[in-house]
N, C-alpha and C positions, 0 to 999 in steps of 0.2 A: 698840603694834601695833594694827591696826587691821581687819579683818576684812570682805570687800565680796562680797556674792553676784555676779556675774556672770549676769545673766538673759535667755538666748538664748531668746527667745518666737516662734512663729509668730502673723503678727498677720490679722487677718481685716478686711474689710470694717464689720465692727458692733460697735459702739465697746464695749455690754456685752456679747460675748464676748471681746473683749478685759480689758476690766476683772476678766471671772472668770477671766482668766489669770495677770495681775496678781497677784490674793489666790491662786489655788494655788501661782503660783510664790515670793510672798513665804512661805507656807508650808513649803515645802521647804526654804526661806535661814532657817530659821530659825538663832540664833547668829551671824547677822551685823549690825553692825553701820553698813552700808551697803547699798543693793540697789540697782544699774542697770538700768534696761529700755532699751529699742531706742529709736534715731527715732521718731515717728509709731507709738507703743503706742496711741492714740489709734483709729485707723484707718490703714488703708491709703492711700497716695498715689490720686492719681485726683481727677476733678472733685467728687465726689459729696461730698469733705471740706471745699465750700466750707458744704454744708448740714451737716452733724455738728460741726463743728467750734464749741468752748464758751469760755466767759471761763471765769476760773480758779477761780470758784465754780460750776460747774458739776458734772453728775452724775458725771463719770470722777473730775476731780483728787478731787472730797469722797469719792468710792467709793475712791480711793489712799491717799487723809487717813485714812478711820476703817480700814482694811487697817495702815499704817504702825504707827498708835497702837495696836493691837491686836498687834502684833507687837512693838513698841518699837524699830522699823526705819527710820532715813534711807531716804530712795528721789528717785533721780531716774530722769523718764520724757519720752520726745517724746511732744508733743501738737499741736493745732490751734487759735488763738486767733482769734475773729472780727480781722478789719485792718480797713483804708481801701480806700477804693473798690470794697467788694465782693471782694477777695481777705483772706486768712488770714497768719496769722504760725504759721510752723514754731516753737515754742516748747518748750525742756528745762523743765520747770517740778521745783523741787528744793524736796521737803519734810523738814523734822527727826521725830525721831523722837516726836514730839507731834501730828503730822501739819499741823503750820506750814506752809505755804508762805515760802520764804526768799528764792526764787530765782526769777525766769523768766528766761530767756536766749532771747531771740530770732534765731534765724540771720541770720549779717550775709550770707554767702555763699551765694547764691543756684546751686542745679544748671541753669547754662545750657550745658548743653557736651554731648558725646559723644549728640547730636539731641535732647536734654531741656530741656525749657524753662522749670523749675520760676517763672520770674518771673512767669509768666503767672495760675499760682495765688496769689504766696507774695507778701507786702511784705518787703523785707528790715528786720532791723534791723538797730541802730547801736551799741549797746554791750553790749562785752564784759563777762564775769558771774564772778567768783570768791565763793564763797559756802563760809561755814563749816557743816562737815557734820559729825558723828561724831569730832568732835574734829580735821578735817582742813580748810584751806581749798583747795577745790577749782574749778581752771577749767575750765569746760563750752566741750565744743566740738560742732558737730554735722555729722557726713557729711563735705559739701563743705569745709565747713573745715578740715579735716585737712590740705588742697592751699595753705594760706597759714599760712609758719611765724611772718611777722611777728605773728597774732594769737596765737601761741601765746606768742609773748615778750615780748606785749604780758599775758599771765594769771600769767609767771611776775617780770614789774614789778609785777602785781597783789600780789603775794604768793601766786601758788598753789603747793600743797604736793603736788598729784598732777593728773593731767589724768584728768576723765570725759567720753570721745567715746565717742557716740549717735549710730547709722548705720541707714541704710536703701540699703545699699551696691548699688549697680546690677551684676549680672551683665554678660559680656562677656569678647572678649580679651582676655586681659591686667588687666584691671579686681581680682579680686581680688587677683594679684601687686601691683597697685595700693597697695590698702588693706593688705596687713601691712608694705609698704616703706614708706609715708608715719607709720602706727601705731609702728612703731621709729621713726622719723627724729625725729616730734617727741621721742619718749622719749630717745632718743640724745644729740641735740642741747640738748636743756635739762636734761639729768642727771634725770630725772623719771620714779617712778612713772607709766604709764600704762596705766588701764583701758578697754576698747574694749566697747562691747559693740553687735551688729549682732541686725538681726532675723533668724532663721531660715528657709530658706527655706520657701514653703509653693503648691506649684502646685496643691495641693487647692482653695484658695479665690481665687486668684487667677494667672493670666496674666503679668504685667505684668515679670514679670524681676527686681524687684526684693526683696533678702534674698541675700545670702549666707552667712550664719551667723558664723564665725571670729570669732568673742569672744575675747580676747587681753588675756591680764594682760602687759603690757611694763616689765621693770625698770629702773635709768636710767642703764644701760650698754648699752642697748638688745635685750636677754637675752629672749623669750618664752618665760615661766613656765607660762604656762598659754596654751593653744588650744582651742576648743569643737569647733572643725572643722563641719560642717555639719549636724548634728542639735540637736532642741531639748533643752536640756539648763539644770538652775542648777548653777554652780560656785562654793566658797568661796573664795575666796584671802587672803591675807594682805599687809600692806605697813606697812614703818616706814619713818620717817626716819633710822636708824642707816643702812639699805643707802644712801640719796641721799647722807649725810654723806661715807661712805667711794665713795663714786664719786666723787663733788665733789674728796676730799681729790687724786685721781691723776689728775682729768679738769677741771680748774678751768675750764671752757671759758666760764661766765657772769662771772668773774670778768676773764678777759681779751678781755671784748665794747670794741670801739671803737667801730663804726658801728651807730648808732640806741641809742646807752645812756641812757637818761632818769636825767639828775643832777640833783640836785640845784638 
């Protein structure tokens, strides 16, 4: 069993108010042994992240490093990585509970859609990330990607054992119905734990529409355990591999994949 805080944060424009969100909210999660933050805990979307934005020894992840090991808490969190050409990489960066960095996962799926043109900031990248967490090996998905399942079965050829999706989910028509039908879908469809965690919204410090909250523990019958709904909040939850065993055992649905099965 394995135990993951769920941490719905409202994120601000300044990266160390952010950071001190970070450390109260890994405080709260205390007793768990995983802890998710949002897309972009870093800062806020917007041009101004093309200047705050750190390599991965910088003052946010090393401000998450010594918070992690202080608590003896896995943590993954969205950030902003200098790129090429003057734009930035949307980056999950996943530390062990030593405060390691294990993991950066760089969003391959770029938000060009619904009048967003995230390409304009972001360089995409190119590979997918499963990385061992708290005893789990987990593939990191972010926002946009949630809209392509082929990367999702491209994490569970990886070997992944749960999915951790990291949003900074766009308000809109329709849009949240969006994100909790696609949040089950991958869960559904690859018999898989999946933890969602979104930022909160926060019109206090920012405009921009983006945050809807709804942090969602999804089980791998596609079952929502738990919802955050729209306030910031941290939540415990809990997740084995006995429950995926016995979904697997009545829903073998990876076992009778044909089209795109990597053999051998």
């Amino acid at each position: 069993m394995t135990t993951i805080a769920l941490c719905q944060i409202p994120v601000s424009p300044d990266p160390a108010a952010n950071l001190k969100r970070v450390r109260e909210a890994l405080a709260r999660a205390e007793g768990a042994d995983l802890a998710i933050f949002p897309e972009a805990t870093l800062t806020r979307y917007g041009r101004h992240m093309l200047d705050v934005a750190e390599p991965l020894d910088g003052p946010f992840v090393t401000g998450v490093a010594e918070a992690a090991r202080s608590h003896g808490m896995a943590v993954i969190a969205g950030m902003f990585e200098p790129g090429e050409g003057g734009r930035v990489h949307n980056t999950a960066v996943a530390l062990d509970a030593g405060g390691e960095v294990r993991a950066a996962y760089r969003k391959i799926h770029l938000f060009d859609a619904f009048n967003s043109k995230e390409s304009e900031l972001v360089v995409p990248g190119r590979e997918p990330a499963v990385v061992e967490l708290a005893g789990l090996r987990i593939g990191l998905i972010t926002c946009y990607d949630v809209r392509f399942p082929e990367l999702a079965r491209e994490l569970v050829d990886g070997g992944a054992e749960l999915f951790a999706v990291i949003a900074n989910w766009g308000s809109g028509p329709l849009k949240e119905d969006h994100w909790v039908t696609l949040v089950r879908a991958r869960a559904l469809e690859n018999t898989m734990w999946t933890a969602a965690v979104g930022q909160a919204p926060n019109p206090a410090e920012s405009k921009d529409g983006f945050g809807v909250g709804r942090s969602m523990l999804v089980d791998p019958l596609g079952v929502v355990r738990t919802d955050l709904g729209t306030l910031p909040g941290v939540q415990l939850v809990e997740v084995d591999q006995e429950t995926v065993a016995a979904a697997r055992k009545i829903l073998p649905c990876l076992e009778h994949r044909v089209l795109g099965v990597k053999r051998p």
